[in-house]
Rosetta silent file (secondary structure, phi, psi, omega in degrees, C-alpha in Angstrom):
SEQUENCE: XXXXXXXXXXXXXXXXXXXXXXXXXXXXXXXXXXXXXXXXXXXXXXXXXXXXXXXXXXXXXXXXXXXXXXXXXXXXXXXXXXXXXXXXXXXXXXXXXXXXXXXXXXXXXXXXXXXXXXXXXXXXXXXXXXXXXXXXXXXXXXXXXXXXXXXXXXXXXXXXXXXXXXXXXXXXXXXXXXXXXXXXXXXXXXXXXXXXXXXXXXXXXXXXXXXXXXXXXXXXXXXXXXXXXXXXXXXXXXXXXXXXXXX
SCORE:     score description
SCORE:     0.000 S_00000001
   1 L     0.000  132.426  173.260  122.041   77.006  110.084 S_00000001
   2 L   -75.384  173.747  160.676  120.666   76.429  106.572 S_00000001
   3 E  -143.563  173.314 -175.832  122.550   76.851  103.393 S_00000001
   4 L  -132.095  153.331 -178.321  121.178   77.863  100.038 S_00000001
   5 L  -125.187  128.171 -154.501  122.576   76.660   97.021 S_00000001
   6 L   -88.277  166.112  153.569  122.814   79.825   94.075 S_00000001
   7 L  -139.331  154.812  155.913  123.549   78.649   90.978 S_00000001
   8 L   -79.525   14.193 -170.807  124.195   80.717   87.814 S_00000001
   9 L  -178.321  137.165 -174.735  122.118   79.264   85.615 S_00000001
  10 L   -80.334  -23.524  162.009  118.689   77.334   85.998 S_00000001
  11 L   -58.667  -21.956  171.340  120.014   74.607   83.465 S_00000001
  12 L   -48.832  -46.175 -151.145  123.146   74.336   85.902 S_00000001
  13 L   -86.344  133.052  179.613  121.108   73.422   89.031 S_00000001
  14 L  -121.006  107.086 -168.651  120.455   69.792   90.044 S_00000001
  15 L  -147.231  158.914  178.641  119.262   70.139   93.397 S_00000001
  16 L   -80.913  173.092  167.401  115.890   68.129   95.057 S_00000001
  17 L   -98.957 -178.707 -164.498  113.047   70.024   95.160 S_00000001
  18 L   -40.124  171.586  156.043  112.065   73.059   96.824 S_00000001
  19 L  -138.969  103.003 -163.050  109.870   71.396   99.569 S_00000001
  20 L   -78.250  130.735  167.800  107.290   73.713  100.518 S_00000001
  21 E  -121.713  144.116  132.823  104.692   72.638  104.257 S_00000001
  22 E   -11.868   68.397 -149.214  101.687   74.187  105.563 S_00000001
  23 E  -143.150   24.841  132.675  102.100   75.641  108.202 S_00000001
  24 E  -150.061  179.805  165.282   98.982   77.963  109.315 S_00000001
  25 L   -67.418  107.783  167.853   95.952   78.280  106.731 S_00000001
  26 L   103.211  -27.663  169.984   96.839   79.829  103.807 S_00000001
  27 E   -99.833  130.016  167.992  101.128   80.001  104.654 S_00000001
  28 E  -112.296  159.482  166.523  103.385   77.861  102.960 S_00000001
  29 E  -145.711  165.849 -174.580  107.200   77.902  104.021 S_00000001
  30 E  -166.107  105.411  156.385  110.744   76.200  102.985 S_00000001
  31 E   -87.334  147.116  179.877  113.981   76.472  104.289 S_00000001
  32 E  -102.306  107.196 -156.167  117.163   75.870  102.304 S_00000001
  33 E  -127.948   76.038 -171.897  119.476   73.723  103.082 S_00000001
  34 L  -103.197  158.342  158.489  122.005   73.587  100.343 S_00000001
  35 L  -107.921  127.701  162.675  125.937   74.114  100.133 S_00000001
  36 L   -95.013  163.683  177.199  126.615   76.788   98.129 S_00000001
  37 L  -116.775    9.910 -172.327  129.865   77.393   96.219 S_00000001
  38 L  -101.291  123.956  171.420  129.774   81.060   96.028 S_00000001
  39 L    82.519   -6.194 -167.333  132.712   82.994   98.139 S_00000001
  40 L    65.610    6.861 -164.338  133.218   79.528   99.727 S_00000001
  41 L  -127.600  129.771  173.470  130.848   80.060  102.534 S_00000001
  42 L   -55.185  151.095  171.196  127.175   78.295  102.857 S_00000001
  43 L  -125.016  150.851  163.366  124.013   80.393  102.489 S_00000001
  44 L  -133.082  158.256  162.423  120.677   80.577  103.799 S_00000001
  45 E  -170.519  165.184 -149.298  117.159   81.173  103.278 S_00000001
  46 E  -113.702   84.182  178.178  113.544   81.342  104.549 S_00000001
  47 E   -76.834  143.493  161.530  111.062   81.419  101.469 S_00000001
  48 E   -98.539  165.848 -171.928  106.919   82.220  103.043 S_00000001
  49 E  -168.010  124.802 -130.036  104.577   81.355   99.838 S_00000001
  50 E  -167.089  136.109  150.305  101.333   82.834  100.181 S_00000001
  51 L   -99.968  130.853 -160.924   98.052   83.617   97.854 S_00000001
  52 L   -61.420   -8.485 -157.276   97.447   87.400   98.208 S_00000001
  53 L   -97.409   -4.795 -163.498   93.638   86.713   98.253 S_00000001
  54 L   -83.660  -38.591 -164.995   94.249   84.252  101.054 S_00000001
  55 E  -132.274  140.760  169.517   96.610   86.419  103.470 S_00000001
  56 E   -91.883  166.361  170.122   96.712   90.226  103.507 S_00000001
  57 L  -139.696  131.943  157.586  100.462   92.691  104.433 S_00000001
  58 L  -126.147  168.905  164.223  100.436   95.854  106.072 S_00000001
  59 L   -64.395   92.114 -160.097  102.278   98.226  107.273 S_00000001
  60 L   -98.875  115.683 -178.185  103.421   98.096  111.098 S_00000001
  61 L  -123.725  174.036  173.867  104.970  101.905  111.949 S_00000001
  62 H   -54.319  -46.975 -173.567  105.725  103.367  115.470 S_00000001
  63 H   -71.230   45.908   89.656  102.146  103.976  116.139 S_00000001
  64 H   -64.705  -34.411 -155.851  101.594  100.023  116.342 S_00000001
  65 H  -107.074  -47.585  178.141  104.805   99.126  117.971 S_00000001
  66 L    90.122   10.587  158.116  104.990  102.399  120.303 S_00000001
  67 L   -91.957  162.435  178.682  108.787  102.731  119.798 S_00000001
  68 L   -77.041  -35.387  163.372  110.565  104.588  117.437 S_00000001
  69 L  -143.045  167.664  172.167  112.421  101.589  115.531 S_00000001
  70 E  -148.683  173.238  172.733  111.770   97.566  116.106 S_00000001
  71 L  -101.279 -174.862  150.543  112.600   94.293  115.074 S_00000001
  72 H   -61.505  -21.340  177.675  110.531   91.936  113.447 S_00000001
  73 H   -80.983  -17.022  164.873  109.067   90.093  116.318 S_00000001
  74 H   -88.364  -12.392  176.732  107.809   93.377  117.693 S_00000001
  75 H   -55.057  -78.101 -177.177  106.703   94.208  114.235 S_00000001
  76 H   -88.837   -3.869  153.363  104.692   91.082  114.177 S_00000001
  77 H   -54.496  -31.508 -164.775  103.366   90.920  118.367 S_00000001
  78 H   -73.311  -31.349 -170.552  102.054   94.547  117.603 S_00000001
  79 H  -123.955   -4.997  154.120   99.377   93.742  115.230 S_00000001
  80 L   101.713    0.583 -161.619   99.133   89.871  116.113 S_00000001
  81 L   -80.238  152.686 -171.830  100.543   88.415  112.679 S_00000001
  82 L   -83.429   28.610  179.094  101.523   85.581  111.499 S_00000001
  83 E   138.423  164.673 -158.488  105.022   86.978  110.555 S_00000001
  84 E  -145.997  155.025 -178.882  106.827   90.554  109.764 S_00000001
  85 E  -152.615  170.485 -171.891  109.538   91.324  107.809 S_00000001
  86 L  -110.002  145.305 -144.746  111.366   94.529  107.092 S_00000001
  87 L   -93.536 -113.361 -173.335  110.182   96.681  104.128 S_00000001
  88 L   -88.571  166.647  165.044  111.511   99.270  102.221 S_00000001
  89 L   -64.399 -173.777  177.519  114.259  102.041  102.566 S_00000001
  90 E  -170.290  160.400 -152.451  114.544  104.945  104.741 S_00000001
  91 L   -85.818  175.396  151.664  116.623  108.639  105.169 S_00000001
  92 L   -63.860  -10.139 -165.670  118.694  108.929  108.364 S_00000001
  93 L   -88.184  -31.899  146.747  116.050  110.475  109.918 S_00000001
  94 L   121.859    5.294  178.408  114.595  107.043  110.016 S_00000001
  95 L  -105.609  129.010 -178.088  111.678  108.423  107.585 S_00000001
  96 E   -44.580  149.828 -179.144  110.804  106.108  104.788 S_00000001
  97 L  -103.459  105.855  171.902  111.931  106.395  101.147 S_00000001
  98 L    82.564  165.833 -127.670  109.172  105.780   98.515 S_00000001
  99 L   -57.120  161.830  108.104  105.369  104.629   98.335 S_00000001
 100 E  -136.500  147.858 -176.664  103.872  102.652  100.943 S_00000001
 101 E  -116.227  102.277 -170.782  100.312  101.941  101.239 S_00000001
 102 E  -126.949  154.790 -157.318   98.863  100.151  103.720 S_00000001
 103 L    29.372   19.018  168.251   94.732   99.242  104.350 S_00000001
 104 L   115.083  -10.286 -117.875   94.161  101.341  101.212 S_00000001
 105 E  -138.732   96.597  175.857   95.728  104.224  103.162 S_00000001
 106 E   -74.400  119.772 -153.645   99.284  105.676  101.627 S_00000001
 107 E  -118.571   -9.335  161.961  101.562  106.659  104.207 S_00000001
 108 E  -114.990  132.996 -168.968  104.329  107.298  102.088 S_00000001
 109 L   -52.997 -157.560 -170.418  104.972  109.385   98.828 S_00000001
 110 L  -127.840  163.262  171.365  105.860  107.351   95.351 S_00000001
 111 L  -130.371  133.304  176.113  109.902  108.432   94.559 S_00000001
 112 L  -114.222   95.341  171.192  110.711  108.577   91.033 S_00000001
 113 L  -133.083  163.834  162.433  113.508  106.717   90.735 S_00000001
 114 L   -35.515   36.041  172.449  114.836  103.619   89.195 S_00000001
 115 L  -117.727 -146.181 -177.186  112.881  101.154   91.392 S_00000001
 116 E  -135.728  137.715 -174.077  110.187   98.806   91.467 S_00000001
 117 E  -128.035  141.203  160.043  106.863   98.586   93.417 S_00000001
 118 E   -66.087  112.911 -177.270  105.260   95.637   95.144 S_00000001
 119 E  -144.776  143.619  178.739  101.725   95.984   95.110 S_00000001
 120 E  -127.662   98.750  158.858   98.335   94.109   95.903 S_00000001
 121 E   -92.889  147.804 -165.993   95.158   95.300   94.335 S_00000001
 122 L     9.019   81.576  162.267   91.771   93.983   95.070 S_00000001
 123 L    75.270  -28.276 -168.986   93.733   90.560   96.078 S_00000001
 124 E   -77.842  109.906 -148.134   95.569   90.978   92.864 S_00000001
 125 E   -99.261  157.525 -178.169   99.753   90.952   93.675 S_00000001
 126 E  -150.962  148.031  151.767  101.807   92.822   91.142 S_00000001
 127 E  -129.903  126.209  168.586  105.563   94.129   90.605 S_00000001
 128 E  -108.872  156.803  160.465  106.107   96.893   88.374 S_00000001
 129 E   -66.071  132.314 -176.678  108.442   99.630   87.584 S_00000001
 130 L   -32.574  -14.327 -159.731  108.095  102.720   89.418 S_00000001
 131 L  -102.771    1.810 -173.455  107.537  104.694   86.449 S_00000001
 132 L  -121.955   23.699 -177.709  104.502  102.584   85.385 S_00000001
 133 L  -110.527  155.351 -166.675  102.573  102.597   89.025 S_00000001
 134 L  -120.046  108.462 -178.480   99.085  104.438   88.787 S_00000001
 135 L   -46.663  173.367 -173.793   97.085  105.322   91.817 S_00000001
 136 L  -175.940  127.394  150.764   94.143  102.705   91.811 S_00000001
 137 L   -60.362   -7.983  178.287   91.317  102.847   94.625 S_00000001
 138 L  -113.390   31.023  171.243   91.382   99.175   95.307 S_00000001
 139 E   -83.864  137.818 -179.693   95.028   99.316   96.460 S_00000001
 140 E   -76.361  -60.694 -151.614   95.601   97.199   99.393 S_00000001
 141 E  -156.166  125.559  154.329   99.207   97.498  100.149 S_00000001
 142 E  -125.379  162.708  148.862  102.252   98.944   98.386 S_00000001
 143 E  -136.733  129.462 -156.643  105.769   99.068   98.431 S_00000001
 144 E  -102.137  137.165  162.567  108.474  101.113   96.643 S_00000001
 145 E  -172.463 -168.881  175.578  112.588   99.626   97.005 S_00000001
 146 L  -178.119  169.845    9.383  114.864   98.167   94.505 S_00000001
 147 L  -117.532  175.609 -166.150  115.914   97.028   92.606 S_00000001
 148 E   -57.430  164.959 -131.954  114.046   94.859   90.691 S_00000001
 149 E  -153.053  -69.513 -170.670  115.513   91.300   90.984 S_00000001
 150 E  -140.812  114.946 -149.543  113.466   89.543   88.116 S_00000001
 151 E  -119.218  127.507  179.616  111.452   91.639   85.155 S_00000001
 152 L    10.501  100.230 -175.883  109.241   88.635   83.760 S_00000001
 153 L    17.767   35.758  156.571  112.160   85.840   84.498 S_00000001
 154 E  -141.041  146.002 -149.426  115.065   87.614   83.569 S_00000001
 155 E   -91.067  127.736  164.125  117.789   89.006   85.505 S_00000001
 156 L  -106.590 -178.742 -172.386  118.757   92.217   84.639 S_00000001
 157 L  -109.253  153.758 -145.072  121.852   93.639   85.333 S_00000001
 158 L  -113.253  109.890  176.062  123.158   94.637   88.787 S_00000001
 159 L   -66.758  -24.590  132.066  125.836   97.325   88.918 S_00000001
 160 L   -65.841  122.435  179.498  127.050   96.155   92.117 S_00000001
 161 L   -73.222  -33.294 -120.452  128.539   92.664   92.962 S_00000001
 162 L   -73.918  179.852 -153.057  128.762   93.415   96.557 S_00000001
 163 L  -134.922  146.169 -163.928  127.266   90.871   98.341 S_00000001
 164 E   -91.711  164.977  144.940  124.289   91.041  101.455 S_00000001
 165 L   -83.604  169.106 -172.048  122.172   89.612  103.727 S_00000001
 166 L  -140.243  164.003  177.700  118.908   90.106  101.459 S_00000001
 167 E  -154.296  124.522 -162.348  114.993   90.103  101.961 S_00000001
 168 E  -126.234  163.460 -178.933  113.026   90.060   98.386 S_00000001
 169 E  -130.431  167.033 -163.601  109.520   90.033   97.945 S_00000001
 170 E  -170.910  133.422  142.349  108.519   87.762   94.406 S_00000001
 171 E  -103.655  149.800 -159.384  105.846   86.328   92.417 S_00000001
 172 L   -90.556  171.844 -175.114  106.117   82.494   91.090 S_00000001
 173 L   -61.880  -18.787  178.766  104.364   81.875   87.983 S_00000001
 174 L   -78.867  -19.037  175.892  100.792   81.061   89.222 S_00000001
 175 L    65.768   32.703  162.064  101.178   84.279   91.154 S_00000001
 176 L   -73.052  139.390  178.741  101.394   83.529   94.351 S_00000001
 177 E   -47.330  128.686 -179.223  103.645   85.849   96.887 S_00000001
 178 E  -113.469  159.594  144.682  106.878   84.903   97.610 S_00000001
 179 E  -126.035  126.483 -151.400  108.679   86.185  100.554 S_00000001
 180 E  -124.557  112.091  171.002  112.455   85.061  100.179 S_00000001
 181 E  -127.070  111.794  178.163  114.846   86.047  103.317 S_00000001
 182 E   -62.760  149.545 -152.201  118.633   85.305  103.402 S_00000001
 183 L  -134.418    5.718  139.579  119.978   84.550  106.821 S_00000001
 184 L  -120.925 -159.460 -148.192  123.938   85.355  104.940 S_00000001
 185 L  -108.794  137.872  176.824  125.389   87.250  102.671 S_00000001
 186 E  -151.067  155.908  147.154  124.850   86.872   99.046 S_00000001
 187 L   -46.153  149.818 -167.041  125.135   88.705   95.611 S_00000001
 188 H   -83.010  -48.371 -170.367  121.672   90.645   94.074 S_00000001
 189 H   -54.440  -51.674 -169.166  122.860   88.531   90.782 S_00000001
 190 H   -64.795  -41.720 -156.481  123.100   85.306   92.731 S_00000001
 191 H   -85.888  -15.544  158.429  119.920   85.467   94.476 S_00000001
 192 H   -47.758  -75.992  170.949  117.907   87.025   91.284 S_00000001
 193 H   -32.753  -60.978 -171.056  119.277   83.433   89.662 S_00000001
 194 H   -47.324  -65.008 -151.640  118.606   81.496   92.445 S_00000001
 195 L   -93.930   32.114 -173.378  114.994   82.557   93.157 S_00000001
 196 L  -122.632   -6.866 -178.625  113.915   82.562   89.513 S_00000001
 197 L   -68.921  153.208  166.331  115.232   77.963   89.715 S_00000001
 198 L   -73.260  134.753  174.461  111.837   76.113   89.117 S_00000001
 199 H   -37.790  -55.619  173.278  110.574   74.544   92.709 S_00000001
 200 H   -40.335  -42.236 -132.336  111.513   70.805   90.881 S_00000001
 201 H  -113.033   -7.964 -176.825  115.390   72.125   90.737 S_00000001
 202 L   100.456   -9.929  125.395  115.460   73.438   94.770 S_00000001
 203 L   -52.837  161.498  168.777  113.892   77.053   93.941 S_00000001
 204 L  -109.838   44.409  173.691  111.258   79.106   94.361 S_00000001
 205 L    62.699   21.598 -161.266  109.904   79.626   90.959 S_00000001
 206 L   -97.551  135.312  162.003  109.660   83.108   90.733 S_00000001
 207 L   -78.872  -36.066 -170.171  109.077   85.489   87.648 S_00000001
 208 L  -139.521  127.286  179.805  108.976   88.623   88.839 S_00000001
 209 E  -148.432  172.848 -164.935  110.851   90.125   91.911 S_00000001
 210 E  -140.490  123.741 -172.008  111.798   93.287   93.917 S_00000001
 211 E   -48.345  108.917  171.291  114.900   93.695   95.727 S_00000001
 212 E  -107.666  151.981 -162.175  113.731   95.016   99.899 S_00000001
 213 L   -43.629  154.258 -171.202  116.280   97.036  101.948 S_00000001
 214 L  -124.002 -167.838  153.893  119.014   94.368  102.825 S_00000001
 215 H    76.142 -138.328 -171.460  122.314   94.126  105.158 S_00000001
 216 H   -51.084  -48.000   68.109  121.632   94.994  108.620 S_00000001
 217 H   101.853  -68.112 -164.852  118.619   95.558  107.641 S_00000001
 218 L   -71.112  149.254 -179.102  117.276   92.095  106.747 S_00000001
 219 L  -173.816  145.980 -167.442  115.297   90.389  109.505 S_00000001
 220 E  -143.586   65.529  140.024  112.100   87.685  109.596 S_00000001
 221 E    -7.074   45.713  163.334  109.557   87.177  112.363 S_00000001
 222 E  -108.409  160.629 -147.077  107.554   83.882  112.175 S_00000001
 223 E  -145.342   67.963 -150.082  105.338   82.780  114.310 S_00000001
 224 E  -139.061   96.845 -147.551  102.569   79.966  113.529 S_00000001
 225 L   -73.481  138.683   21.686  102.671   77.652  116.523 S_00000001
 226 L   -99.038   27.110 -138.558  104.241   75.209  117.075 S_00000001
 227 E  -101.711  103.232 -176.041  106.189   76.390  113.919 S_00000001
 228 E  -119.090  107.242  164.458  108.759   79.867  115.403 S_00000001
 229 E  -127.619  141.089  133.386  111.400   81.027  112.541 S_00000001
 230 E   -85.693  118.060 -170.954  113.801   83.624  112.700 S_00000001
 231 E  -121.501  108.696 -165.211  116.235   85.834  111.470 S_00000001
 232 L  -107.015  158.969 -174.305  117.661   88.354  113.979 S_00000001
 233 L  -157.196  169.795 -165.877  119.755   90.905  113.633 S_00000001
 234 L  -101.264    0.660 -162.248  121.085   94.112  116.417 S_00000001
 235 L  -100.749  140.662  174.352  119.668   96.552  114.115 S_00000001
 236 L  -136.161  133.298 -164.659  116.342   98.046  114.302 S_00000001
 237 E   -84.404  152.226  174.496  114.340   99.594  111.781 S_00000001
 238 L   -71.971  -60.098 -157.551  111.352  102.340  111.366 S_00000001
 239 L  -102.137  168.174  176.207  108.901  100.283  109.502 S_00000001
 240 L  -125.731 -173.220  179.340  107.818   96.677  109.176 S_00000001
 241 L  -139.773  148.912 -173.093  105.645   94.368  106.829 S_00000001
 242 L  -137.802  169.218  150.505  103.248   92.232  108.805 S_00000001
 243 L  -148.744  109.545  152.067  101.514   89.277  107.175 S_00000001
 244 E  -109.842  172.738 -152.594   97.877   88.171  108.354 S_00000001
 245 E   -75.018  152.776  171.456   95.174   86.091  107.898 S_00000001
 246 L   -92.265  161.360 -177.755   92.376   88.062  106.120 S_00000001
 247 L   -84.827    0.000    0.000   89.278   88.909  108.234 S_00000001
């Protein structure tokens, strides 16, 4: 078990740094192996680090998987990828809540509410507010959830303390993809600080980030031989995230 270490403040943290490997063409990864002091209990997490022009994400639904809900590892065996993750929200009914786009192709409506959307145009990764996304013909891949995490490197405030397992999607300043998945329970506040620390400090640099369904919820699929990471959970979900190599 990893731990992650949160800090409140990026002048607080003195931690080594982030240490990012290779580990197919085009995926970087880092696990976090910190003591945290929040709640008394260690945390973990799985950052992926990724140029959007390098690696593409879609959308993995029952008609890839042939079931009705999955995990991630069936998420990413269905479509061959080099890891899945779990996306956005979804009704009881098990039908998704807000945009998703996937090959160009929208499979879900936009919701106008107080969230944020994760988006990749012609190669180009973006997070915005919901109330500022535009259709655009060169969208690759969206996703609507929330809430935002980090609005150009600052933390906004989180009306809820309570505290999660979490799965965020983020870009660092250079504007590369982050994918950041907790393997405990944490605060939206902690891990908005946390994944906003500079790489030098034991973070993953990120400016801007968007909050993906959490709790049972959260789950991580990689799979880049000989390199197998995981985050499992009993719960299973409608939709996935896939991430593969582009063709």
């Amino acid at each position: 078990m990893v731990a992650l270490i949160l800090a409140c403040d990026r002048s607080s943290v003195h931690a080594s740094p982030l240490s990012f490997r290779e580990i197919a063409p085009g995926l970087h990864y880092a696990a976090v192996d910190r003591i945290a002091s929040i709640g008394g209990s260690p945390h973990a997490a799985h950052v992926l680090r990724f140029e959007a022009r390098a690696l593409q994400l879609r959308v993995v639904t029952q008609e890839q998987t042939g079931t009705a809900l999955a995990d991630a590892e069936a998420f990413r065996a269905a479509v061959g990828a080099l890891a899945a993750f779990n996306g956005g929200f979804f009704d009881p009914l098990h039908k998704p809540l807000g945009l998703l786009v996937s090959q160009g192709r929208q499979l879900s409506p936009l919701r106008k509410v107080d969230h944020g959307v994760f988006a990749i145009v012609a190669g180009t990764a973006s997070v915005r507010h919901a109330s500022q996304w535009r259709p655009d013909p060169d969208v690759e891949f969206a996703v609507q959830c929330g809430p935002r995490l980090l609005v150009d490197g600052e933390v906004p405030h989180f009306r809820s303390p309570q505290a999660a397992r979490r799965t965020a999607i983020a870009l660092d300043g250079p504007g590369r993809v982050l994918v950041v998945v907790t393997d405990a329970e944490v605060s939206l506040d902690a891990l908005a600080r946390w994944i906003r620390t500079p790489v030098d400090h034991g973070g993953p640099g990120a400016v801007q980030a968007l909050n993906l369904d959490g709790g049972p919820s959260t789950m991580l699929s990689v799979r880049a031989e000989p390199h197998r990471i995981a985050v499992t959970t009993p719960v299973a979900v409608p939709v996935g995230i896939a991430l593969l190599a582009r063709r």
